[in-house]
N, CA and C atoms as a LAMMPS dump frame, in Angstrom:
ITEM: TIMESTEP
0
ITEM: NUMBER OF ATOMS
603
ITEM: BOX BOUNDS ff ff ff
-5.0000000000000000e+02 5.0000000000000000e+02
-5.0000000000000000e+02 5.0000000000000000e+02
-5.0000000000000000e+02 5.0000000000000000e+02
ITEM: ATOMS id mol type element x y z
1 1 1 N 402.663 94.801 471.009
2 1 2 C 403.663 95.033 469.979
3 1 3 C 404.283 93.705 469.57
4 2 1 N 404.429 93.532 468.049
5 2 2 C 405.041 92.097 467.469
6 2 3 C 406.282 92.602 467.422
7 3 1 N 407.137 92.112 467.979
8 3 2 C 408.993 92.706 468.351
9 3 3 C 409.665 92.042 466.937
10 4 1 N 408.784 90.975 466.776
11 4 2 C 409.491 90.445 464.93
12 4 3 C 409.39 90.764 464.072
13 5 1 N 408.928 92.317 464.111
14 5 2 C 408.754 93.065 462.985
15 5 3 C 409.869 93.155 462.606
16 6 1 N 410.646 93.631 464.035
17 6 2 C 412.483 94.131 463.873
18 6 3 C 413.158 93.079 462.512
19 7 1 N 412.723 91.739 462.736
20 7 2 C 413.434 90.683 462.167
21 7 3 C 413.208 91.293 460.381
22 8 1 N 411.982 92.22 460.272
23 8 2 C 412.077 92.147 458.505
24 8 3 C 412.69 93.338 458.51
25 9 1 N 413.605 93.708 459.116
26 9 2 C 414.201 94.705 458.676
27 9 3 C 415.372 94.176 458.303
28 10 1 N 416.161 94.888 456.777
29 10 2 C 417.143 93.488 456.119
30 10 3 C 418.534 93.866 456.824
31 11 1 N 418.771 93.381 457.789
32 11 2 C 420.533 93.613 457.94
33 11 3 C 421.113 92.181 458.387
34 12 1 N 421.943 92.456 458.706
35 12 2 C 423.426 90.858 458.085
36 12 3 C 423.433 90.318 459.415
37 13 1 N 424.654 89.471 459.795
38 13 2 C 425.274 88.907 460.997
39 13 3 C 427.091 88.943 460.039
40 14 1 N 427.771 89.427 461.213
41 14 2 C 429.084 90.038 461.666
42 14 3 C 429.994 89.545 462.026
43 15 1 N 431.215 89.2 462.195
44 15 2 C 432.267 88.977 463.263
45 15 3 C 432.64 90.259 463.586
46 16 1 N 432.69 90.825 464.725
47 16 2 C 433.579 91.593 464.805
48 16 3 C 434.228 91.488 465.873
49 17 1 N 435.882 91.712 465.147
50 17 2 C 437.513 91.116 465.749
51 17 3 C 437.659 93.227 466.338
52 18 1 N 438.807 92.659 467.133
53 18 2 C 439.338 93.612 468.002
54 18 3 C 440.628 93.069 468.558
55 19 1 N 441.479 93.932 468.984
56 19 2 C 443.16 93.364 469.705
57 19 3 C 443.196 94.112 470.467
58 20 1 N 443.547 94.258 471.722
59 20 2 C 444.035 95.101 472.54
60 20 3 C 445.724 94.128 473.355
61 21 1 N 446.773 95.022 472.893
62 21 2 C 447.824 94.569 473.741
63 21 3 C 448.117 93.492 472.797
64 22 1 N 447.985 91.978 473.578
65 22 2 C 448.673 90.806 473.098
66 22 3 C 446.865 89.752 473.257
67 23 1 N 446.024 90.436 472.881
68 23 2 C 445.055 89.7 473.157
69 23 3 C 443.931 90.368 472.276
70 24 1 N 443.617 89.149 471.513
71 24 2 C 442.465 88.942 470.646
72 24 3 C 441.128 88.705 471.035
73 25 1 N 439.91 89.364 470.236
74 25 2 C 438.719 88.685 470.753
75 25 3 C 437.87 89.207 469.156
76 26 1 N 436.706 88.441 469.578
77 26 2 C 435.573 88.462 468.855
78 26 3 C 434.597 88.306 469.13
79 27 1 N 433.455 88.751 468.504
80 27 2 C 432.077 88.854 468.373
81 27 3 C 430.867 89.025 467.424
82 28 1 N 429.791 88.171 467.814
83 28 2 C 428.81 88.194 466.381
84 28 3 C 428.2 90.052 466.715
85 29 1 N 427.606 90.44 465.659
86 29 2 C 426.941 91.509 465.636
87 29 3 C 425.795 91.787 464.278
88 30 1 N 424.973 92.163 464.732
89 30 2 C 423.896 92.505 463.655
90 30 3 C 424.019 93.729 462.953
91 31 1 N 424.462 94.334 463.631
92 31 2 C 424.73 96.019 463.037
93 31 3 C 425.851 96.676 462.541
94 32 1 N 425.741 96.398 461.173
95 32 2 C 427.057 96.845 460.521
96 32 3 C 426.49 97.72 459.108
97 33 1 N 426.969 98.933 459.002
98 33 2 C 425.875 99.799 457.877
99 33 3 C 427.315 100.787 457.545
100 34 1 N 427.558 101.074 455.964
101 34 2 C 428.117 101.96 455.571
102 34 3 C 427.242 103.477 455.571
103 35 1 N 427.65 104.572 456.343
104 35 2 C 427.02 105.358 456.367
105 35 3 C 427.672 106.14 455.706
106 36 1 N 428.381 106.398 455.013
107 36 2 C 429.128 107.518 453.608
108 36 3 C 429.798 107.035 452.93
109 37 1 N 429.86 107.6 451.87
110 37 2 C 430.942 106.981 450.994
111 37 3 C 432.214 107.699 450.542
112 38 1 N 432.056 109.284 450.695
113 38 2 C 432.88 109.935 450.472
114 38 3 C 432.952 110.898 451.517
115 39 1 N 433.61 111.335 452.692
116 39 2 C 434.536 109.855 453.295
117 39 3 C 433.858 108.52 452.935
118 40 1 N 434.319 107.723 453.287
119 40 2 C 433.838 106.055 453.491
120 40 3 C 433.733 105.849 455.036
121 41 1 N 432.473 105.667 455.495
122 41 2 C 432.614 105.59 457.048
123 41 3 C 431.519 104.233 457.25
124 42 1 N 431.525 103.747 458.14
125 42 2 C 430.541 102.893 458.906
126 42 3 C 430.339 102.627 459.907
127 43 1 N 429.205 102.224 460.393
128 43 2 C 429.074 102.147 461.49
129 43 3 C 428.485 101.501 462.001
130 44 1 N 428.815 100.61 463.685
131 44 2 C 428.584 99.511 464.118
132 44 3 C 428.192 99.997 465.257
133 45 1 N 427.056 98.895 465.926
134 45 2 C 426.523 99.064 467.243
135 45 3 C 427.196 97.777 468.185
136 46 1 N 427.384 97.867 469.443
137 46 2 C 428.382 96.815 469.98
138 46 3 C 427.159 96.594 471.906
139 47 1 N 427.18 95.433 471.886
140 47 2 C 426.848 95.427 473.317
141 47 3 C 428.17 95.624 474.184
142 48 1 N 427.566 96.37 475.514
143 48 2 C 428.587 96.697 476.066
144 48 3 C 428.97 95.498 477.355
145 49 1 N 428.42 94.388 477.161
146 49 2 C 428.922 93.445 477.617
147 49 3 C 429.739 92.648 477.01
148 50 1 N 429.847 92.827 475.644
149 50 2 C 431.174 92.093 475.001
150 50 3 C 432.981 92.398 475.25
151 51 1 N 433.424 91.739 475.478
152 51 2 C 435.145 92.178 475.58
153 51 3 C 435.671 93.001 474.57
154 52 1 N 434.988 92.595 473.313
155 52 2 C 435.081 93.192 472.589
156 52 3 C 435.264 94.927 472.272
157 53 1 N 433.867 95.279 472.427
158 53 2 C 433.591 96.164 472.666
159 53 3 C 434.265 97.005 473.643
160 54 1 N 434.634 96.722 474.925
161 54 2 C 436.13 97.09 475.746
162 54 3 C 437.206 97.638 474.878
163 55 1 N 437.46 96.551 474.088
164 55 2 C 438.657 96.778 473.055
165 55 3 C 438.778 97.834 472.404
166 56 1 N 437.656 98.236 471.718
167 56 2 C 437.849 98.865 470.913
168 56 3 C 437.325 100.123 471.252
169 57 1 N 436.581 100.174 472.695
170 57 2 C 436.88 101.685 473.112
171 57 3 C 438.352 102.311 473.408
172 58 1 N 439.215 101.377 473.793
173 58 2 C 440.477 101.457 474.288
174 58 3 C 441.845 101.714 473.185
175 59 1 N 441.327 101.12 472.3
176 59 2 C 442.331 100.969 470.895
177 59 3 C 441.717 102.464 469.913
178 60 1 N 440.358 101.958 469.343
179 60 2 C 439.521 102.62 468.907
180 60 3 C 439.452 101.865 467.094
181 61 1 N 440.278 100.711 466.928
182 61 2 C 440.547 99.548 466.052
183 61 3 C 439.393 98.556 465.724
184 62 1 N 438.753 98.302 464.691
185 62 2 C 437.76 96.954 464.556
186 62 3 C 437.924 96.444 463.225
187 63 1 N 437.722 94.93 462.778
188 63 2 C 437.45 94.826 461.556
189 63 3 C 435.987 93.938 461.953
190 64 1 N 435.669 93.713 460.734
191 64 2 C 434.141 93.583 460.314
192 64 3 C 434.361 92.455 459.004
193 65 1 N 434.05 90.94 459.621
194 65 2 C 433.813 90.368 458.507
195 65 3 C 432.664 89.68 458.032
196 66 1 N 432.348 89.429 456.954
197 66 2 C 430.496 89.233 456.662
198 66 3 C 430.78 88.034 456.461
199 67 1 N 429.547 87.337 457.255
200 67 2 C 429.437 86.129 457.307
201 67 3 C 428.384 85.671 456.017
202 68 1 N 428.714 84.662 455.092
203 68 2 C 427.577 84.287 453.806
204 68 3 C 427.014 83.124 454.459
205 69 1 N 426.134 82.879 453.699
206 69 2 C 424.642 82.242 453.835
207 69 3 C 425.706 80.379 454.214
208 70 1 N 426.214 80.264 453.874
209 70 2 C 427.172 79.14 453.78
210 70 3 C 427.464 79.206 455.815
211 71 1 N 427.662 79.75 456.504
212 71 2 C 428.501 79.603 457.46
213 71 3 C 427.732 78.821 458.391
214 72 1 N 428.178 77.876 458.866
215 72 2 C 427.493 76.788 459.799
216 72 3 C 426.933 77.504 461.282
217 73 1 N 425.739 77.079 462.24
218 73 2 C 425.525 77.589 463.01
219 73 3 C 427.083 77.139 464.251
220 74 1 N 427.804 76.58 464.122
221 74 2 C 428.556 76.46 465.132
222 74 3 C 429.59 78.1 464.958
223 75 1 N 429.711 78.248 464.036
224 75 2 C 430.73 79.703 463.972
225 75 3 C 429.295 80.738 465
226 76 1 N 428.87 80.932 464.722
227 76 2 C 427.852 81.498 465.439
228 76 3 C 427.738 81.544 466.748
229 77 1 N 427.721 80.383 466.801
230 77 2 C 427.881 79.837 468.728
231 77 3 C 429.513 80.136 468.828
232 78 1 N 430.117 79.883 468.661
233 78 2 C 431.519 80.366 468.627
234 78 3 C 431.426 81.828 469.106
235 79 1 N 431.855 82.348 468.358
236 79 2 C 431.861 83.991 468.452
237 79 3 C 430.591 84.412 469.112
238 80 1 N 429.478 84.214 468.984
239 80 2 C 427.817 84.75 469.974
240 80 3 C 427.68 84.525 471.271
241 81 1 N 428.309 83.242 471.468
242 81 2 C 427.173 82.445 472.993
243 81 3 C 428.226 82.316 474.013
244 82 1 N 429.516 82.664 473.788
245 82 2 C 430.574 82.505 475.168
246 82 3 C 431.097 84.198 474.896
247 83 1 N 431.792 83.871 476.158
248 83 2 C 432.188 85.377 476.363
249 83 3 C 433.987 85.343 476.702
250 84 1 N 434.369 86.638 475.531
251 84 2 C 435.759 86.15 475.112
252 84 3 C 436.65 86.989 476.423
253 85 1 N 435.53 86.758 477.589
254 85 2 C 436.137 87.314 478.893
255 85 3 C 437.33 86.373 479.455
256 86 1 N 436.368 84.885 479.021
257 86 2 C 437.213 83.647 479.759
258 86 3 C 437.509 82.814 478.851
259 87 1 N 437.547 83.272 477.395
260 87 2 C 437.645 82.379 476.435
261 87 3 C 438.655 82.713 475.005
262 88 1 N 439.372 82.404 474.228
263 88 2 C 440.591 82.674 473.802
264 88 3 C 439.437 82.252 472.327
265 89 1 N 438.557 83.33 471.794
266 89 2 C 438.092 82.759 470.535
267 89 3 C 438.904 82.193 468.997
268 90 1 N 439.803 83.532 468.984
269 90 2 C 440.699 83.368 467.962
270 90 3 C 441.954 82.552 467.809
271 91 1 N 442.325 82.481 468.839
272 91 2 C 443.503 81.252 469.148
273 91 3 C 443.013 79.722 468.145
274 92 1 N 443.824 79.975 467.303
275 92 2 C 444.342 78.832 466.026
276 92 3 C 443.173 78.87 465.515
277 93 1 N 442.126 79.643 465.238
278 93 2 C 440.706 79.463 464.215
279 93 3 C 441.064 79.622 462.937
280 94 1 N 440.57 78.178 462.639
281 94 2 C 440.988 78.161 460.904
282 94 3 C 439.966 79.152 459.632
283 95 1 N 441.157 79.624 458.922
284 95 2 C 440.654 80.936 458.498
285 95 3 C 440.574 82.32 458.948
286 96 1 N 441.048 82.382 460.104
287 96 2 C 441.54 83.612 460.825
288 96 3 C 442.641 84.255 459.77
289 97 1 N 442.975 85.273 459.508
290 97 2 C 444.246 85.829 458.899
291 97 3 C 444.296 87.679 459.427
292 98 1 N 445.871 88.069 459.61
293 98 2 C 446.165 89.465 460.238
294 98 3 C 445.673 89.981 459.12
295 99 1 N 445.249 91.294 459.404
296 99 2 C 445.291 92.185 458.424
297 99 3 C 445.933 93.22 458.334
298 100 1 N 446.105 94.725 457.873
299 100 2 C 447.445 95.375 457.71
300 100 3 C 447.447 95.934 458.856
301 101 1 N 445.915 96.16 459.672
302 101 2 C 445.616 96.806 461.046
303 101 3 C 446.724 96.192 462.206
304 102 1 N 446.829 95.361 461.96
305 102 2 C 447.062 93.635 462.982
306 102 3 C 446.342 93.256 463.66
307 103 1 N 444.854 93.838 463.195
308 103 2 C 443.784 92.453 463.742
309 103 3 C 443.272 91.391 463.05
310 104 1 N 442.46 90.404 463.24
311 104 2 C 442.137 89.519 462.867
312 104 3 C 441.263 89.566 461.997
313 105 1 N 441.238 89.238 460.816
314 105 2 C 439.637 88.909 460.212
315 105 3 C 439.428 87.472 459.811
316 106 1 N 438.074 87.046 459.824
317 106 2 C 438.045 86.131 459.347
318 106 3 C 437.522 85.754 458.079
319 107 1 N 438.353 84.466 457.527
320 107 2 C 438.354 84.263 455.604
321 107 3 C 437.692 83.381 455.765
322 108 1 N 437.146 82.733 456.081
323 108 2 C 436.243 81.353 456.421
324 108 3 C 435.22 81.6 456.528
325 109 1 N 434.033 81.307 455.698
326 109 2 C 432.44 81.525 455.47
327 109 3 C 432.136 82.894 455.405
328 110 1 N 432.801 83.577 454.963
329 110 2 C 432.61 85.213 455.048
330 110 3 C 433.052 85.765 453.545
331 111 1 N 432.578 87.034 452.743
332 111 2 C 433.084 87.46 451.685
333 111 3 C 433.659 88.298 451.585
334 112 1 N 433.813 88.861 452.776
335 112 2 C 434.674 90.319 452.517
336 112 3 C 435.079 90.851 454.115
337 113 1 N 436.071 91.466 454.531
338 113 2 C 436.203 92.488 455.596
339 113 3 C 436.004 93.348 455.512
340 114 1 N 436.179 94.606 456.433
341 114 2 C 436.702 95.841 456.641
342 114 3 C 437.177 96.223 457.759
343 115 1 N 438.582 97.288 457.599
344 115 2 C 438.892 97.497 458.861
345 115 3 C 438.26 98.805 459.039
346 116 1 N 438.383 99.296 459.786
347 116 2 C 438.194 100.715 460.547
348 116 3 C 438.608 101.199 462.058
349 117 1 N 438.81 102.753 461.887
350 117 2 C 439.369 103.353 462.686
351 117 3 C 437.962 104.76 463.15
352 118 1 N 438.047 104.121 464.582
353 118 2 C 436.887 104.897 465.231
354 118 3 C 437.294 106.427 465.119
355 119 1 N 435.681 106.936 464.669
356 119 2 C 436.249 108.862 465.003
357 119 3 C 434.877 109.473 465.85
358 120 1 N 434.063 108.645 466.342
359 120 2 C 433.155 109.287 467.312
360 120 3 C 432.57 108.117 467.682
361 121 1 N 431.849 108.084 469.296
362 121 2 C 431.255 106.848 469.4
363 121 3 C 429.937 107.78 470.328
364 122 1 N 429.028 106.847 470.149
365 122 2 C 427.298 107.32 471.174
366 122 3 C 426.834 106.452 471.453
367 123 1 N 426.538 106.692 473.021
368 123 2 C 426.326 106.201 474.578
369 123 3 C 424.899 105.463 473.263
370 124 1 N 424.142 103.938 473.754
371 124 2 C 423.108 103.948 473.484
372 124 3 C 422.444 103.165 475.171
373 125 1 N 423.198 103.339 475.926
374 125 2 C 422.6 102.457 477.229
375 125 3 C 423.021 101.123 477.365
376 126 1 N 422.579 100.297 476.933
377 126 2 C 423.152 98.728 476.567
378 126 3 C 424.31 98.321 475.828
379 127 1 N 424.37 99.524 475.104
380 127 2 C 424.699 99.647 473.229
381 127 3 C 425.93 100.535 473.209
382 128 1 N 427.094 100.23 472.503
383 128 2 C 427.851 101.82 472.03
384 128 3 C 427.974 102.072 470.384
385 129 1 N 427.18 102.954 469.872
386 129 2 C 427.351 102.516 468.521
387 129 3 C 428.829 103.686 468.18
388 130 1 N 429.405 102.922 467.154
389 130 2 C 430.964 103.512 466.881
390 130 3 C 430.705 104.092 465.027
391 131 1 N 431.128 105.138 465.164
392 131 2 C 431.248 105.423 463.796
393 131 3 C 432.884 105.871 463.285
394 132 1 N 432.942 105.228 462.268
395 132 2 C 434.663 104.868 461.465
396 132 3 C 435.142 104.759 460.314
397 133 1 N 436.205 105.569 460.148
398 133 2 C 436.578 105.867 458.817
399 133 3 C 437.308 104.368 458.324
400 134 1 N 436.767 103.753 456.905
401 134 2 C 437.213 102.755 456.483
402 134 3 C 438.42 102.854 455.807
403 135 1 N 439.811 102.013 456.705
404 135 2 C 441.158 102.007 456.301
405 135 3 C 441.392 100.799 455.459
406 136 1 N 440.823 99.971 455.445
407 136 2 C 441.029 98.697 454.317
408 136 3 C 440.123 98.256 453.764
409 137 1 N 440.095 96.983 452.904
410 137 2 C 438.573 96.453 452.938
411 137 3 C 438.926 95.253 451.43
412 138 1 N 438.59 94.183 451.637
413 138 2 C 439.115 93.024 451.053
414 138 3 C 437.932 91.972 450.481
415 139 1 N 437.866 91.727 449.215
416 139 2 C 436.55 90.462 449.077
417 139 3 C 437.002 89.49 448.975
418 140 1 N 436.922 88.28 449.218
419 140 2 C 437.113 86.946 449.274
420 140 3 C 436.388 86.158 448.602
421 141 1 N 434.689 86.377 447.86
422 141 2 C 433.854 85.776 447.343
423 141 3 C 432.752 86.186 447.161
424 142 1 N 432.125 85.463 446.174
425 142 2 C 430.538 86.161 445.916
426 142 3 C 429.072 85.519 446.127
427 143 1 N 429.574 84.44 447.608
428 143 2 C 428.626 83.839 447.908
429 143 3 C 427.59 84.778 448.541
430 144 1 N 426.469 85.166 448.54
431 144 2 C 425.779 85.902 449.354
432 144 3 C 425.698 86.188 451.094
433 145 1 N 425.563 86.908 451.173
434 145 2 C 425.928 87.884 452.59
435 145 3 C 424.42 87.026 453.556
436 146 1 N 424.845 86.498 454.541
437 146 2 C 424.282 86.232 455.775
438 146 3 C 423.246 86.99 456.248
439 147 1 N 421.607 87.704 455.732
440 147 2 C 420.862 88.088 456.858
441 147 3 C 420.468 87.204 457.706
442 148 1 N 419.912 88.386 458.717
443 148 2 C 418.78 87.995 460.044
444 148 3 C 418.113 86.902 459.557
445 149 1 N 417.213 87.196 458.661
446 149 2 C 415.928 86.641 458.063
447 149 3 C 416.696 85.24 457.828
448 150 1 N 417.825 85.149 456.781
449 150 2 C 418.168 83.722 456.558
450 150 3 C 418.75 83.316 457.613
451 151 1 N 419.913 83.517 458.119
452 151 2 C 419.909 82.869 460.116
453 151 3 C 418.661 82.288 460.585
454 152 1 N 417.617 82.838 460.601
455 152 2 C 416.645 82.155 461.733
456 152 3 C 415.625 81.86 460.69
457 153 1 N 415.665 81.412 459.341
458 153 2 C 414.866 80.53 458.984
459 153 3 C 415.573 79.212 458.627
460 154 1 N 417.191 79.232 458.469
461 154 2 C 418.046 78.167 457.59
462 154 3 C 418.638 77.905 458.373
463 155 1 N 419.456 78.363 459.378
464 155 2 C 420.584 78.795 460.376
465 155 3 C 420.274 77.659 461.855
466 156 1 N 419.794 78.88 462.087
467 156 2 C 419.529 78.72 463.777
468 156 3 C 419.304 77.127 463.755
469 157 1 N 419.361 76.554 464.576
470 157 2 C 418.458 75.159 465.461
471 157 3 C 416.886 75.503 465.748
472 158 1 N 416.222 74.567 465.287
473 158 2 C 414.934 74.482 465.697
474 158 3 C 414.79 74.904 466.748
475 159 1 N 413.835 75.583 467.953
476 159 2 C 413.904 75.171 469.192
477 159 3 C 413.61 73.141 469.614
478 160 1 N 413.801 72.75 471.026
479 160 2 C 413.633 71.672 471.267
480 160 3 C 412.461 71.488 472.178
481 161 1 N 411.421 70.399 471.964
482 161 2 C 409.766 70.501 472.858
483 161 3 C 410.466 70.634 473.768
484 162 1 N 410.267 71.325 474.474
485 162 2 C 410.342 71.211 476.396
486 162 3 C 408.508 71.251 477.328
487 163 1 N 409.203 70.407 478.249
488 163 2 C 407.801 70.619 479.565
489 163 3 C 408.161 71.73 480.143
490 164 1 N 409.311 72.417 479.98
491 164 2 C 409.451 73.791 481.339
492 164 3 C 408.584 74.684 480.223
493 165 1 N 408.014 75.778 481.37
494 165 2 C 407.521 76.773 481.746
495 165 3 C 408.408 77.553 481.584
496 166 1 N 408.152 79.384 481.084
497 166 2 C 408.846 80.137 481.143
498 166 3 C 408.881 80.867 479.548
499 167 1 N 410.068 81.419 479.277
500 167 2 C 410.386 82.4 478.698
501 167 3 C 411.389 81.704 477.693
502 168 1 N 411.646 81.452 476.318
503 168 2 C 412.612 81.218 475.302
504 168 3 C 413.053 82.332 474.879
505 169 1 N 414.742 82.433 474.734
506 169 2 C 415.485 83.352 473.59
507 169 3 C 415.089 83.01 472.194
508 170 1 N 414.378 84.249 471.33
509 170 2 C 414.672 83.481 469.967
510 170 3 C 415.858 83.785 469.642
511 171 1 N 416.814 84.062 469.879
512 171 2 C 418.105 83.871 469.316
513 171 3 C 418.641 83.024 469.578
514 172 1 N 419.161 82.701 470.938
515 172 2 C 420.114 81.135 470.99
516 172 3 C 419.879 80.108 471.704
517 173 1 N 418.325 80.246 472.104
518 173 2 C 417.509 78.92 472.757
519 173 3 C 417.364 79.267 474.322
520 174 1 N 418.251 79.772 474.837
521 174 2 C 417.964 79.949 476.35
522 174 3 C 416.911 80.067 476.74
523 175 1 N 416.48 79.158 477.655
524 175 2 C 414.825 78.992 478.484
525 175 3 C 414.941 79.552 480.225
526 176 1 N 414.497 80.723 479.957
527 176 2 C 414.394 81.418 481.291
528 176 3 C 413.472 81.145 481.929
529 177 1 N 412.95 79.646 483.014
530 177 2 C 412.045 79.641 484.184
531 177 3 C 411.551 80.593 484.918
532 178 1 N 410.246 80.661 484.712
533 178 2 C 409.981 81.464 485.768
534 178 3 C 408.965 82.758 485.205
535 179 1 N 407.822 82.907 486.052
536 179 2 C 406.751 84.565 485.555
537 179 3 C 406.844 85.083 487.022
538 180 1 N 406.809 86.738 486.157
539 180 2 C 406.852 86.905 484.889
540 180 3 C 408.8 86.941 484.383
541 181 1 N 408.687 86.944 483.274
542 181 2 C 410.007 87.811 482.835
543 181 3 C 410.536 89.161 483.067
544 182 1 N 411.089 89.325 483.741
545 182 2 C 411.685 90.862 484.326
546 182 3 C 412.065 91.761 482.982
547 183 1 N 411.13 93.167 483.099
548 183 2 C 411.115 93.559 481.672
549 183 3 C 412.981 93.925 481.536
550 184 1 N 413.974 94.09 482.772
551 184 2 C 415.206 94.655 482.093
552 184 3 C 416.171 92.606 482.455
553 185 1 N 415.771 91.842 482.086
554 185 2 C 416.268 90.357 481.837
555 185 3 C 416.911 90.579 480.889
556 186 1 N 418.583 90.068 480.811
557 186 2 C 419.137 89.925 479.84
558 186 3 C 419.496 88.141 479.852
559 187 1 N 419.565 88.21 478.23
560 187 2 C 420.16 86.707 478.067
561 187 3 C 421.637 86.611 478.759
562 188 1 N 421.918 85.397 479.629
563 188 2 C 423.283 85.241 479.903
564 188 3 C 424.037 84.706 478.741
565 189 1 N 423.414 84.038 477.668
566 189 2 C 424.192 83.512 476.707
567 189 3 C 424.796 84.486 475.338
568 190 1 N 423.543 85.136 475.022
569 190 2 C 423.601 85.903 473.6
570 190 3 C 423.692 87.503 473.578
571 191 1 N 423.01 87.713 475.621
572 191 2 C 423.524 89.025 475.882
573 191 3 C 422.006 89.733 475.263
574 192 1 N 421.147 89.408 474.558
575 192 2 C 419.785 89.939 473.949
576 192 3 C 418.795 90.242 475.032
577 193 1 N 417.985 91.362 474.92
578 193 2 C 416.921 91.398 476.132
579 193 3 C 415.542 90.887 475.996
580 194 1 N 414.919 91.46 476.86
581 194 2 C 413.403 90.841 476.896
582 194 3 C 412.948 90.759 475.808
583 195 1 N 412.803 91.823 475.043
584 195 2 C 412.373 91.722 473.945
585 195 3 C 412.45 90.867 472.785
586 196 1 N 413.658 89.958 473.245
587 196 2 C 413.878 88.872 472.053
588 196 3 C 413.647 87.454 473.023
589 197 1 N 412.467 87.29 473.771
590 197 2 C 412.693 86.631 474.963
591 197 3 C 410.431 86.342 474.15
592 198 1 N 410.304 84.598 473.582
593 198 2 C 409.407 84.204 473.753
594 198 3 C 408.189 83.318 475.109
595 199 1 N 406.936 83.777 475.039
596 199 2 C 406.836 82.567 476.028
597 199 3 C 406.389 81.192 475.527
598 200 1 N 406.973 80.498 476.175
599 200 2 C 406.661 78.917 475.642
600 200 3 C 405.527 78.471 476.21
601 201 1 N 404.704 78.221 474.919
602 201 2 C 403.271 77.696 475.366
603 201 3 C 403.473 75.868 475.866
């Protein structure tokens, strides 16, 4: 099976903000889809290793801002590759602004938000996908919206030659030493599984 088929399927890259209490976090995400319009609902899939995702089982609060073709790979690594377990993402990020929710969205390389308010969520194993009625929703610009496809042809970092042996993330470079690759291996960085896990010839 070619697993990069997944990649031509057209969907975006995400921030998605969350608050719980007196504490902010964020996270990149691929899966963000309006699924009605009348209601207006959408719906997002969340790894359940993000803090994030914590959050907003607990609150039941998210906004969603789209990242355009413009946004540098460091916002990426920002919000993707650390974990806002031990890390204060939103603290003074320029272009951060409250929204009426009082969470965060971000106005910086992005064209638009949305907030939403969870009304059902399903177990996916790794995954919780949340479905939510849209309470706000704001454009900022009409630079074009951030896919997959443009991320990892414009975006991403090259990979770098290496002599190690082993297993590459195509998402955020991580080189896992070592055969075989354990089919349930998760990335420690990006949180992605085997399946997004090359071998380096």
């Amino acid at each position: 099976m070619n697993h990069k088929a997944m990649y031509k399927i057209s969907y975006g890259l995400y921030v998605l903000t969350a608050r719980e209490g007196e504490k902010d976090n964020g996270c990149i995400i691929n899966t963000a889809v309006q699924v009605t319009t009348s209601p207006n609902r959408v719906s997002i899939t969340v790894n359940k290793q993000n803090k994030t995702h914590d959050m907003i089982m607990a609150t039941g609060l998210f906004n969603v801002s789209s990242l355009t073709e413009e946004v540098p790979f460091s916002v990426i690594k920002h919000f993707g590759f650390q974990s806002g377990r031990d890390t204060e993402k939103l603290e003074e990020w320029e272009g951060a602004m409250r929204t009426e929710n009082g969470l965060y969205a971000i106005a910086k390389y992005t064209n638009a938000y949305i907030s939403a308010k969870v009304m059902d969520s399903i177990d996916l194993g790794t995954h919780t996908m949340f479905l939510a009625d849209v309470t706000d929703a704001q454009v900022f610009s009409e630079v074009p919206s951030l896919t997959y496809g443009f991320y990892q042809s414009n975006i991403k970092p090259k990979p770098e030659k290496t002599k190690k042996t082993g297993y590459r993330c195509r998402i955020c470079g991580y080189v896992y030493e070592g055969e075989p690759l354990p089919e349930d291996f998760v990335c420690p960085i990006c949180k992605h599984g085997a399946a997004d896990f090359e071998k380096i010839e």
